[in-house]
C-alpha positions as CSV (number, residue, x, y, z in Angstrom):
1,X,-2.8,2.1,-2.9
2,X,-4.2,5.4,-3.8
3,X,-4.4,6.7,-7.4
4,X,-3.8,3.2,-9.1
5,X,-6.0,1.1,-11.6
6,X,-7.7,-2.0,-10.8
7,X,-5.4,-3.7,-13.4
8,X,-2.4,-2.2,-11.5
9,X,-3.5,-3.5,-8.2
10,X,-4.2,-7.0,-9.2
11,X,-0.8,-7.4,-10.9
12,X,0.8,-5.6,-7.4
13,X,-0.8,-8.0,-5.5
14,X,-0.1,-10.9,-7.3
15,X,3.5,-9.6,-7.3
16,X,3.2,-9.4,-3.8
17,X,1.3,-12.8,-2.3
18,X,4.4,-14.8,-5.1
19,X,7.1,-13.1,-3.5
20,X,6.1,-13.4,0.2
21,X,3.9,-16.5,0.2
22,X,1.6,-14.6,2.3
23,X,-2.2,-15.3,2.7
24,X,-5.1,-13.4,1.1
25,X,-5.8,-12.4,4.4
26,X,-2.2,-10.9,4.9
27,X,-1.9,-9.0,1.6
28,X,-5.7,-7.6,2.4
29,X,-4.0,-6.6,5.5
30,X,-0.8,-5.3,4.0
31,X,-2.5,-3.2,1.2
32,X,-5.4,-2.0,3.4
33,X,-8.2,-3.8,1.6
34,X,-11.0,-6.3,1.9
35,X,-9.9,-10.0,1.5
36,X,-12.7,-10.2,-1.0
37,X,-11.5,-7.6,-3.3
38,X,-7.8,-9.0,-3.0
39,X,-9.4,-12.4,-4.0
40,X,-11.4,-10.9,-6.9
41,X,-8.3,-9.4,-8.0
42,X,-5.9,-12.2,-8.2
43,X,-8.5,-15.0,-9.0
44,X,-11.0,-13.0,-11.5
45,X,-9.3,-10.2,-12.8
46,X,-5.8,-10.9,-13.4
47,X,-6.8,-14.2,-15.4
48,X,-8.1,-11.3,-18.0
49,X,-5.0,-9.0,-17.4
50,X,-2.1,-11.9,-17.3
51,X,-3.1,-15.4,-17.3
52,X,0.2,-16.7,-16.5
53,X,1.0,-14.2,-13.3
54,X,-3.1,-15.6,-12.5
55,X,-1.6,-19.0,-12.4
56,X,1.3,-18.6,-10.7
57,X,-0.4,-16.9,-8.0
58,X,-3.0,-19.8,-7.6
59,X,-0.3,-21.7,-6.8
60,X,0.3,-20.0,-4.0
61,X,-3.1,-19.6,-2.7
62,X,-3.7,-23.2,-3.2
63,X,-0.5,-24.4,-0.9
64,X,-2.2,-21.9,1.7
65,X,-5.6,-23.4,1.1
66,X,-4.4,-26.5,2.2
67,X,-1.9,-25.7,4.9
68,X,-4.9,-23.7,6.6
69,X,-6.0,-26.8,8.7
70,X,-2.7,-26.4,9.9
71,X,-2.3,-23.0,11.0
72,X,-5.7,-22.9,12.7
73,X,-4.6,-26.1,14.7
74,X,-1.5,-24.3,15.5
75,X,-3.3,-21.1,16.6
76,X,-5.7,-22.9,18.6
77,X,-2.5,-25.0,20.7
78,X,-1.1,-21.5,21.2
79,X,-4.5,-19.8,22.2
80,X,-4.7,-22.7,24.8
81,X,-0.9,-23.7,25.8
82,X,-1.5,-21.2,28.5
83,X,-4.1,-23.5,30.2
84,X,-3.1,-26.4,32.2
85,X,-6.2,-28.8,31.1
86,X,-4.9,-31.9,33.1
């Protein structure tokens, strides 16, 4: 993401977490950034550069919010389904 404003980023990210459904943590991944400055970007600064992209966006990250419970329980079964705990 060399060579392109904040402003820029924000709304690509945005774009981005929308179209995939994917986590802060994946489109940190995906772009090569920090999870904080991907959640700065599409909580913060895009409700300044496009409020209505900013809330379309938190209603992404808000389903994921409250799936998380789920996918940790989910990656914990896997971590251990390799074990034979009886």
């Amino acid at each position: 993401m060399k060579n392109v404003s904040i402003e820029e980023r924000a709304v690509e990210l945005a774009h981005y977490i929308i179209d995939s459904k994917d986590t802060v943590r994946g489109a940190a991944k995906k772009f090569g950034i920090s999870k904080s400055t991907v959640h700065k970007d599409v909580s913060d600064r895009l409700k300044k550069i496009n409020p209505s992209l900013a809330k379309e966006v938190r209603v992404i990250l808000d389903e994921n919010k409250a799936e998380r419970h789920i996918r940790g329980g989910m990656a914990t079964k896997l971590k251990y389904s390799h074990m034979n705990l009886h």
